[in-house]
C-alpha positions as a Markdown table, in Angstrom:
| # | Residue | x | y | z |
|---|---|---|---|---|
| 1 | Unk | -8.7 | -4.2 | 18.3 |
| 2 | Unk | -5.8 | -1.6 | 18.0 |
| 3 | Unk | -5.9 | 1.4 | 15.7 |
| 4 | Unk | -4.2 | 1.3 | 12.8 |
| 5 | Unk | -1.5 | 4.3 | 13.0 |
| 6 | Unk | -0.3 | 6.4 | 10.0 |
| 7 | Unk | 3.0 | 7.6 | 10.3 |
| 8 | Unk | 3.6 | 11.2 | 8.4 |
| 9 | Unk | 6.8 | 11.4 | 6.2 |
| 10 | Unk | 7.9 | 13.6 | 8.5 |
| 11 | Unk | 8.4 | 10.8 | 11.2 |
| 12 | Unk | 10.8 | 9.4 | 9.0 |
| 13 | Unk | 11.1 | 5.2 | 8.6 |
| 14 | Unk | 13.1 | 4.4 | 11.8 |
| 15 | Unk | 10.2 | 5.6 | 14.3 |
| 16 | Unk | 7.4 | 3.2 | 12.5 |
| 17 | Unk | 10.3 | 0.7 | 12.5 |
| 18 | Unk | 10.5 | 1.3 | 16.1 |
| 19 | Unk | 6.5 | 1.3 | 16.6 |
| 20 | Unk | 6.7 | -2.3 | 14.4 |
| 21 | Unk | 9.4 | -3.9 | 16.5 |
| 22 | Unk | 7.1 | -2.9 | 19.5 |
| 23 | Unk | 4.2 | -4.5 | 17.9 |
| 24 | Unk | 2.0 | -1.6 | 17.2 |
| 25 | Unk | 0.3 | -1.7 | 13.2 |
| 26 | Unk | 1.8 | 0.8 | 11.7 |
| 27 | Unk | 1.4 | 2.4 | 8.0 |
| 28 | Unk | 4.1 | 4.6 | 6.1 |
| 29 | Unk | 3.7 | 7.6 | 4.3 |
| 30 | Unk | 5.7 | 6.2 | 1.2 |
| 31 | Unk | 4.3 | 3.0 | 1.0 |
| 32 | Unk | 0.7 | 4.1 | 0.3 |
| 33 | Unk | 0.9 | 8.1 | -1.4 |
| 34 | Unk | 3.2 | 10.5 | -3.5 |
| 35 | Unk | 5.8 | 12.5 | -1.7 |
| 36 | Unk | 3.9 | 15.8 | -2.5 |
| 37 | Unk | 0.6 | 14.3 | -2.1 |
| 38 | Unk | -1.5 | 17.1 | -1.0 |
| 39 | Unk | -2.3 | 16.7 | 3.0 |
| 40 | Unk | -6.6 | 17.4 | 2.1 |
| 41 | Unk | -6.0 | 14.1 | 0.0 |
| 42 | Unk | -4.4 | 12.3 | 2.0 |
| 43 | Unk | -6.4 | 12.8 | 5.3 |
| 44 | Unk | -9.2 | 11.5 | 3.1 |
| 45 | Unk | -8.1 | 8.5 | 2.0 |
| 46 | Unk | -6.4 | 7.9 | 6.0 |
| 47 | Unk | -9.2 | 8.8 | 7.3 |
| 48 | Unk | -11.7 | 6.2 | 5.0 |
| 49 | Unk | -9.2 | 3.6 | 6.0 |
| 50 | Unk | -9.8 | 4.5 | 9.5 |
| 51 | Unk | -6.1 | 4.9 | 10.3 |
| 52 | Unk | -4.7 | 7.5 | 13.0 |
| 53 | Unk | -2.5 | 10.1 | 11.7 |
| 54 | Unk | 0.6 | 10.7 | 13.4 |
| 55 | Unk | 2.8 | 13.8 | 12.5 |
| 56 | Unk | 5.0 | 16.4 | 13.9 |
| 57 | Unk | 3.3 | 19.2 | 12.4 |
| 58 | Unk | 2.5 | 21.6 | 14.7 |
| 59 | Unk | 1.2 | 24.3 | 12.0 |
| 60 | Unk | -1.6 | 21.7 | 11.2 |
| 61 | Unk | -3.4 | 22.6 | 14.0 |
| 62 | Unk | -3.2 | 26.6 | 12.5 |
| 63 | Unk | -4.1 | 25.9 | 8.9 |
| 64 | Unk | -8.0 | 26.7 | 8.3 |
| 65 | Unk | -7.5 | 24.3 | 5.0 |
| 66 | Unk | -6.6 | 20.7 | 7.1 |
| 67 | Unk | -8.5 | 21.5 | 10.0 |
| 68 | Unk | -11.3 | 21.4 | 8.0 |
| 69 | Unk | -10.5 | 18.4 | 6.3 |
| 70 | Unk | -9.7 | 17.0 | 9.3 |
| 71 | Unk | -13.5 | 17.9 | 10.2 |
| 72 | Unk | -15.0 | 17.1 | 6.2 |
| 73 | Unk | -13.5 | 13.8 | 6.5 |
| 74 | Unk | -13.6 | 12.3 | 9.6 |
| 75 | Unk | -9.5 | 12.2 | 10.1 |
| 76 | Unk | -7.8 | 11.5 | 13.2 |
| 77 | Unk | -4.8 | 13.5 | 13.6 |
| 78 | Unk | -2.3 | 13.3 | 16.9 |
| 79 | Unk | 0.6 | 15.7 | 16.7 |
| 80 | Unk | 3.6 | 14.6 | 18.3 |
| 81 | Unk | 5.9 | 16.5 | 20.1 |
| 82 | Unk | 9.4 | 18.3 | 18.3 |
| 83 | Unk | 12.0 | 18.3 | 20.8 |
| 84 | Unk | 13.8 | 22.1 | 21.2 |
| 85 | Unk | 17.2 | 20.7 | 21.0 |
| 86 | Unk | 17.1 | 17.2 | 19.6 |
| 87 | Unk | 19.6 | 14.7 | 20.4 |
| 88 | Unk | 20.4 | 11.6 | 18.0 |
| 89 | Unk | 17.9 | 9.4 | 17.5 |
| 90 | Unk | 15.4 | 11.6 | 19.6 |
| 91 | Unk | 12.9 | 9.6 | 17.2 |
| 92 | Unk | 13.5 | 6.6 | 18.3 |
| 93 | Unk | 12.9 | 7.6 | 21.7 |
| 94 | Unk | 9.6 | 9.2 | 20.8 |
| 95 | Unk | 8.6 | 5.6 | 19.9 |
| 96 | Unk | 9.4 | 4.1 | 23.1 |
| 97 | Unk | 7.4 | 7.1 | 24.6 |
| 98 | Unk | 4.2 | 6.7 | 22.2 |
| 99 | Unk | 4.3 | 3.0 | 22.9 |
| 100 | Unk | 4.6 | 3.2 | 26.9 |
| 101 | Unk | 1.7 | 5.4 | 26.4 |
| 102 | Unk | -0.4 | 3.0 | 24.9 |
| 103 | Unk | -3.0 | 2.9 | 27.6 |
| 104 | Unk | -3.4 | 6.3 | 27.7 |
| 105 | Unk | -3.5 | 6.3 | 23.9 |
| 106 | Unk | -6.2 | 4.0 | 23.5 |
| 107 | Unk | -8.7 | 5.1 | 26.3 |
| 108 | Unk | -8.2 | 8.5 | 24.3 |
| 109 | Unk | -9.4 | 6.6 | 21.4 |
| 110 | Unk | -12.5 | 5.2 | 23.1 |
| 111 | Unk | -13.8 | 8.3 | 24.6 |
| 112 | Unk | -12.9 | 10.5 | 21.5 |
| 113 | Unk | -14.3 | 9.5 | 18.0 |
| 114 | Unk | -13.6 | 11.0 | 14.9 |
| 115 | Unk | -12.9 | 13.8 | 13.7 |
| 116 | Unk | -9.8 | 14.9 | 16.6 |
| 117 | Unk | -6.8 | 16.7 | 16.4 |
| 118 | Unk | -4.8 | 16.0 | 19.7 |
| 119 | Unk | -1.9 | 16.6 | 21.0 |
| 120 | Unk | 0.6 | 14.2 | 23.0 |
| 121 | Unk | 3.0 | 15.2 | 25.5 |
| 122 | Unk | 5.9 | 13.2 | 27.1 |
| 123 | Unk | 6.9 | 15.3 | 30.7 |
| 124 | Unk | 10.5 | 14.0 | 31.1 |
| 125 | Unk | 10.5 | 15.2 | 34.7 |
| 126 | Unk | 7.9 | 12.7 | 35.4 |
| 127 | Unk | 7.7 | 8.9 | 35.8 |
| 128 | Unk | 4.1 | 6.1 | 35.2 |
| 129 | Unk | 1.0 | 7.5 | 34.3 |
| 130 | Unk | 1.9 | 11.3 | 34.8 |
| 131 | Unk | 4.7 | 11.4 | 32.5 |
| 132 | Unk | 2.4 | 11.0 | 29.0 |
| 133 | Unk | -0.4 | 13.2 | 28.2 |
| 134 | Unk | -3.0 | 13.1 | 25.1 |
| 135 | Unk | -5.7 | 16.1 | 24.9 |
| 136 | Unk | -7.7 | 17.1 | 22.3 |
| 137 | Unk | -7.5 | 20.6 | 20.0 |
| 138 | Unk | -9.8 | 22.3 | 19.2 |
| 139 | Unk | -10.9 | 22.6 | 15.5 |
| 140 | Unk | -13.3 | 25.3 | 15.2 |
């Protein structure tokens, strides 16, 4: 069965648009909590559902607070990467990239329960299974 993923609000609606159309399940932000729901909340109630997050932000992986929410609750959290200089619809792209990875995605999945914060890399320079990575953070 595939995961469920949670896209942040900061992924915006056209990337889990672009996840849908690939045929990924995919959850909004906006559809299920307030815009200023606080991030400890909401990793709960993600994580109960057993969704995977998916964000862009970095400083989670910093911030003593969600990492150990992250930990109370049994989230899983993959931080995607923010380009340096992003071009139009850079998100978009992203997409394409998170669903090619799929595979690699998945078997991360499998061999990593939660609680996880990980961290997925696309190396442009790259092409088939080199080009995506997924690895895990620490969280203590």
């Amino acid at each position: 069965m595939s995961p469920v993923f949670f896209c942040d609000r900061n992924l915006g609606k056209g990337f889990a648009r672009r996840l849908r159309e690939l045929g990924l399940p995919v959850k909004l932000h906006d559809a299920h909590f307030a815009p200023d729901e606080p991030d400890e909340d909401l990793l709960r109630a993600v994580a109960l559902r057993g969704w995977v997050v998916l964000t862009l932000d970095k400083r989670m992986r910093y911030r003593q607070e969600e990492k150990a929410a992250i930990l109370r609750y049994g989230a899983g959290v993959i931080l995607l990467p923010f380009p340096k200089n992003p071009q139009k619809d850079w998100l978009l792209v992203l997409a394409s990239e998170f669903y090619q990875a799929q595979p690699k995605v998945l078997a991360f999945l499998q061999r990593t329960p939660p609680p996880f914060l990980a961290r997925f890399r696309v190396d442009p320079s790259k092409n088939g299974r080199k080009r995506h990575r997924i690895e895990a953070i620490p969280l203590r």
